[in-house]
N, C-alpha and C positions, 0 to 999 in steps of 0.2 A: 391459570398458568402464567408465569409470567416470561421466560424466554419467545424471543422472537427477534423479529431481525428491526430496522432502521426500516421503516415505511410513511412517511411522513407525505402527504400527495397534497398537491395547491386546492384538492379540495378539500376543506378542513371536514367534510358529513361522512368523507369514504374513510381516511383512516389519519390518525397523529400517531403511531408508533415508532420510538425513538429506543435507541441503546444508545449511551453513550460509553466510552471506554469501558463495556464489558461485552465480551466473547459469549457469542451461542455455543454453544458444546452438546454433543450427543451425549444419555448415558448409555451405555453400550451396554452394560452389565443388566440381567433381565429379572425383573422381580421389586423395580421402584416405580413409584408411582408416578414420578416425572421422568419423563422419556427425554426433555431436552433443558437444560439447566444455563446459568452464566457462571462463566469465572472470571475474575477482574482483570483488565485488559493490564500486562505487566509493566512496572513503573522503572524510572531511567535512575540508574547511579552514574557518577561521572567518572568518567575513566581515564580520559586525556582532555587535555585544557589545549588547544593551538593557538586558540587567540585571533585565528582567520577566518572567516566562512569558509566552511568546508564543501568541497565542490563534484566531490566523488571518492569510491574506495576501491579498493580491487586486494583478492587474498590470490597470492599463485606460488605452487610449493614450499609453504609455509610463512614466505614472507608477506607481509601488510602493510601497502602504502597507502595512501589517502593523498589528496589534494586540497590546497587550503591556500586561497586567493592565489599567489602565481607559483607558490613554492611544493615539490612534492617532497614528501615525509615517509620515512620509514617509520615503524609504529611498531613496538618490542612486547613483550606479552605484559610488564609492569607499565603502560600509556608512555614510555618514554619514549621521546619524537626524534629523527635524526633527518635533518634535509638532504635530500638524493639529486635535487637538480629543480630546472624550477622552467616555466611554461611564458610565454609571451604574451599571456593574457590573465586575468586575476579575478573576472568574471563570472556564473554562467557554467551550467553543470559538464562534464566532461566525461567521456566513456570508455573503458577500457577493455582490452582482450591480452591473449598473449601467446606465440609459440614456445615451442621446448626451450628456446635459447633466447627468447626475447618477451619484455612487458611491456604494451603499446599503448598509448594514450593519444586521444585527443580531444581538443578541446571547438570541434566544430573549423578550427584556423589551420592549425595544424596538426601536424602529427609525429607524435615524440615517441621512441626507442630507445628502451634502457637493456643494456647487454646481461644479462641474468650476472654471465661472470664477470665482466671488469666492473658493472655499475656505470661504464658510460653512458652517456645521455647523449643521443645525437637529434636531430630534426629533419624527419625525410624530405626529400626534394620531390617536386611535381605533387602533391598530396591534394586532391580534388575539392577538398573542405565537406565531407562530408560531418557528422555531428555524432553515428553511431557504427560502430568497428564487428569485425565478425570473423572467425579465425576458423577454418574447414581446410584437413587437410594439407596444414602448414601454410596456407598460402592465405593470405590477409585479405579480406577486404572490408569496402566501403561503398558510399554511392555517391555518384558528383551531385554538390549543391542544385537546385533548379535545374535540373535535366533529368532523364532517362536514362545516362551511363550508369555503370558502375565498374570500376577499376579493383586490379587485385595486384598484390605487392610479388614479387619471386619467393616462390616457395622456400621456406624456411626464412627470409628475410626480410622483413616489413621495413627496413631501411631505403630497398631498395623498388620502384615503380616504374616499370617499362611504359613510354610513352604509347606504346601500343596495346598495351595488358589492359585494356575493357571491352564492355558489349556494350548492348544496349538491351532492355526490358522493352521487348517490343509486342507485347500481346495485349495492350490496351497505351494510347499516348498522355498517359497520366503521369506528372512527375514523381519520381522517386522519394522518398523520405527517410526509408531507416535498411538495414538491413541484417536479420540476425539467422543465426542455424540453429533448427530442430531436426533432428533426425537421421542427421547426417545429408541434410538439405540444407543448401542456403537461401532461403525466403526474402523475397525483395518487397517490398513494399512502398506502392503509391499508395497515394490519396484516394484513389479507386478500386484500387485491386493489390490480389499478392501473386507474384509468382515465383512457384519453386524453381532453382537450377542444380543441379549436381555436378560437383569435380569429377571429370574423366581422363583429365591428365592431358600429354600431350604437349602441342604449341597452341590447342585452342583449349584448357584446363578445365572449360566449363560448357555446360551444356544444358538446353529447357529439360526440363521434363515433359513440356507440353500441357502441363496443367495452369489453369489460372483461377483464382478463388476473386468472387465476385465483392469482395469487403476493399477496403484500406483503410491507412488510416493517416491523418493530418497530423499528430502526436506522437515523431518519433522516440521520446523520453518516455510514452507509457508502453513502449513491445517489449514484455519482459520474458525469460522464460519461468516456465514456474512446476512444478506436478505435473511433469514430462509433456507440456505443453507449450503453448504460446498466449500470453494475454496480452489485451490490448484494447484502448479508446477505439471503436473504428468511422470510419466514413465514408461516403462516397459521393461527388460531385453529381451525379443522377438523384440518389435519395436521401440524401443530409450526412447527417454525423451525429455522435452523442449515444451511443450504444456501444458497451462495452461486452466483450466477444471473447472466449477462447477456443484455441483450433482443438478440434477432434478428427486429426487425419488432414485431410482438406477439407473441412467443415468445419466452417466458423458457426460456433455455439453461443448463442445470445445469453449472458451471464445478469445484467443487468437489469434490475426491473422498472417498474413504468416511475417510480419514486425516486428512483437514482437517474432514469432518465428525464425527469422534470427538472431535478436542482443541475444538469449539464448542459439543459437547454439555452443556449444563449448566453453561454459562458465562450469565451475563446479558447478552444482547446487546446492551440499550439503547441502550448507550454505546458499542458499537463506531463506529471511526470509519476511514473510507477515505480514502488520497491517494491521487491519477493524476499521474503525468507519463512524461514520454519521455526518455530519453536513449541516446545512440547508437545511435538508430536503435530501440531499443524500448521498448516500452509496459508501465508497469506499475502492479498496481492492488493497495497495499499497503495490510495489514489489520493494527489494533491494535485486540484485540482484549484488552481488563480480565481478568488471570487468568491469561493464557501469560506463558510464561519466554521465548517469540520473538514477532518480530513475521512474519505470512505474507505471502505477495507471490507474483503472480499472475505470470507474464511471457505478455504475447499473441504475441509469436514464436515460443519453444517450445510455447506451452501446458500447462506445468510450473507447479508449483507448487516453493517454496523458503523458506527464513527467513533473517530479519535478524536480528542482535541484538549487544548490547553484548556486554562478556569481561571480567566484573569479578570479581575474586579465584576465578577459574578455573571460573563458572557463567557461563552465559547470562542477559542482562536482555533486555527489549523495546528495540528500537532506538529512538533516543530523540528521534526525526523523528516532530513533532505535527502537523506543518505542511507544504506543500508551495506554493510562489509562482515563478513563472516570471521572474525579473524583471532585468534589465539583462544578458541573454545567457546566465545561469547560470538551474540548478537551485537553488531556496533552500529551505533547509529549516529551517524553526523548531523550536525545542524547550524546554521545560516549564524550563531552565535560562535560559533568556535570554538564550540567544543564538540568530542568523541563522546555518548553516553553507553553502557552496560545494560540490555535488557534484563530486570529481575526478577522474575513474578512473587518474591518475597519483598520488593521494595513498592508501596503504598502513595507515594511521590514522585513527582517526576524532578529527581535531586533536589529535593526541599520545597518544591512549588507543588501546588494543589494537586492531584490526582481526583476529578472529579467522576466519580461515576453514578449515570444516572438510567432510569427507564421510562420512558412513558408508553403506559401499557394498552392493550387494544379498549376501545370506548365499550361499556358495560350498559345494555340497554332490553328492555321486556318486548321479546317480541307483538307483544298485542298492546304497546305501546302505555303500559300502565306505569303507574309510578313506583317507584324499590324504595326499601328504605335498606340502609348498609349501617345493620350493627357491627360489625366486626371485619377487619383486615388484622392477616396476620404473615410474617413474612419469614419464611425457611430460609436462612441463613446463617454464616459464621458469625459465632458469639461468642462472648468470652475475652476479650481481648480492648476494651469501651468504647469509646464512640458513641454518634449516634446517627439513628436514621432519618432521613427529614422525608415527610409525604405530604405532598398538598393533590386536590382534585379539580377539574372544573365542571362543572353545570351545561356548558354550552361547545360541546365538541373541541378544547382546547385553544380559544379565541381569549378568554378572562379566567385567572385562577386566585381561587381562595389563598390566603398566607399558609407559612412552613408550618405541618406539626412534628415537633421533634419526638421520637422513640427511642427509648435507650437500649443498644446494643449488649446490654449487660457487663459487669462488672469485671476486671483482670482475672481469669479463672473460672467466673460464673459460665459454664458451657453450655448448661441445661436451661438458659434465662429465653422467656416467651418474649417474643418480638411482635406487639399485637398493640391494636387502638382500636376503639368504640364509640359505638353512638357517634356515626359519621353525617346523621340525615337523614335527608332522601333527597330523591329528583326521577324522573324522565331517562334520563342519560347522565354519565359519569364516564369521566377517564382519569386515572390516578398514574401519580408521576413519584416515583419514588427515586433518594439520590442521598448518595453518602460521598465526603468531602472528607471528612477525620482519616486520619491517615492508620486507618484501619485494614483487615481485611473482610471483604462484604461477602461475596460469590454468591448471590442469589439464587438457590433452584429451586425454590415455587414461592409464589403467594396465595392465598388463599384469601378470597372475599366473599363474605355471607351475605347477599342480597334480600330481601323479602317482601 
């Protein structure tokens, strides 16, 4: 079988299992022989050109702005850009929320309010610099830089911040970091911990819960919310960091596995940053994280893990999605390039550049340790349409691999064309890597290898 997730562990004897840019997928329908299949991770058209690095998006009652070095952009459903005002910094990712009457941005420095109806843009005064915003209840907030405060703006006005509008998160002395709402809870987050509060109104508008979740997390750019949840890198100054978690209730769910948490080991996480969104039907909660040659990506269908990435001069880059904005029917995604792209699962490219997608499959070996010989690999997939398939193997758990053999996807129309190669050898052990570049469509659900 050949779906599975990205498991690649620093020990090369336990496992090399790779996906690149294709999705595990259930088949749900009962009566086929593969229970879990790939389909190709979907490719970018371009949709607006800015010309800035794009630094955030936000969609709220229809309208879609983005941010792009210090200027903010209206954004029309044909990519046409229209500048709305523009930020003190050009930097450096930025986070948004918003009331009935207002769209609030900040960029970590400050914090900007655009009036829904006039479009003015004003810069609140006293604004704590926190980095991420959270809106419960009309009433705005945030958490002060390197403290334990957090401050909240007057209901309904995030222009305006009462010198005396915060508390403090005092159920463990761990600094603050991000602070978002699930639930109709607004979740603070240290580096050690979370704690929930709820709005009760009043002159004191907020209040604990009395609960505190024993996680945090040093990575305010990856607490995203996602499939009515919370995801997120977490840590804690008692037992490290590098395990990536979502909450079930007050239960942080360890999501991560020992593979994903090998390649975050000793990485800095500060700066990891998370996007959510959904398409065709699933959810997914993508990690770039500073350091990898992929980007990770979480799917809540499968519950697989898997990588994106570019295919530039025959290595792996980070996929070059900074951004994630829901906005005039499409998936948008921004990128450190300046431009807007269109998620498409009929487009093969990622607008003109490689769409690499690859698999290296679980190691194939005789239990009583004898030697296989592999006449035959054969690979269930979309045909018809040309291309080819390239498979190479290696002998020694994925350390040395033999050269590409190329397989022809069959010809424009040819639907019914076998995708098969022979007389492979033998060995001990084998792990095969299979990977289509042609800007084809591939979807892999199954392979089949004859061992003997």
């Amino acid at each position: 079988m050949i779906a599975g997730p990205s498991y690649s562990l620093r020990n090369r004897s336990g496992s090399r299992q790779r996906a690149v840019n294709l999705i595990p997928v259930p088949i749900e329908a009962s009566g086929e022989v593969a229970r879990t299949a790939f389909k190709d991770w979907p490719g970018l058209v371009l949709f607006a050109n800015i010309g800035l690095p794009i630094r955030g998006g936000y969609t709220s009652n229809g309208v879609t702005i983005v941010v792009a070095g210090s200027s903010i952009y209206r954004v029309d459903a044909y990519g046409s850009t229209t500048v709305v005002g523009a930020l003190t910094s050009s930097s450096g990712p930025v986070d948004f929320d918003s009331t009935q009457t207002q769209i609030c941005i900040t960029d970590g420095l400050n914090l900007y309010v655009i009036d829904r109806t006039t479009n003015a843009l004003t810069i609140t005064t006293g604004y704590p610099g926190g980095v991420r915003l959270a809106v419960l209840s009309e009433y705005l907030f945030m958490v002060e830089r390197n403290s334990g405060k957090f401050w909240w703006s007057d209901i309904g006005d995030a222009s305006t911040i009462d010198g005396l509008s915060f508390a403090t998160a005092e159920a463990s002395p761990d600094t603050l970091t991000a602070c978002i709402v699930s639930s109709e809870e607004l979740l603070l987050f240290g580096r050690s911990t979370i704690e929930p509060w709820r709005v009760v109104g009043g002159d004191d508008p907020v209040a604990k819960t009395g609960r505190v979740i024993e996680v945090g997390s040093e990575s305010p750019h990856s607490i995203r919310r996602l499939d009515n949840s919370v995801f997120f890198v977490g840590s804690s100054e008692e037992f490290g960091k590098g395990i990536v978690y979502r909450l079930s209730g007050y239960t942080p769910q360890r999501i991560s596995t020992r593979a994903i948490e090998e390649k975050l080991s000793g990485k800095d996480l500060s700066n990891a940053a998370g996007l959510v969104f959904t398409f065709e039907g699933d959810s997914f909660y993508v990690l770039q994280v500073p350091g990898l040659d992929t980007t990770l990506v979480y799917g809540v269908m499968s519950g697989m893990w898997f990588e994106v990435a570019e295919f530039v001069g025959g290595a792996y880059r980070p996929w070059r999605g900074a951004v994630h904005v829901f906005g005039h029917g499409h998936n948008l995604i921004g990128s450190s390039d300046g431009k807007l792209y269109r998620l498409d699962a009929e487009a093969k490219t990622n607008a003109g550049d490689v769409l690499c997608r690859s698999r290296v499959m679980p190691e194939m070996r005789d239990k009583a340790g004898k030697w296989l010989r592999f006449p035959e690999l054969r690979c269930f997939c979309d045909t018809g349409s040309g291309g080819w398939l390239m498979v190479r193997w290696s002998d020694d758990g994925g350390n040395q691999w033999g050269d590409w053999e190329n397989v022809h996807l069959g010809d424009v129309g040819n639907y019914g064309h076998e995708v098969s190669m022979h007389a492979m050898g033998s060995s001990d052990r084998r792990v095969y890597e299979l990977r289509v570049t042609d800007a084809v469509p591939w979807n892999p659900s199954d392979v089949f290898v004859r061992a003997v």
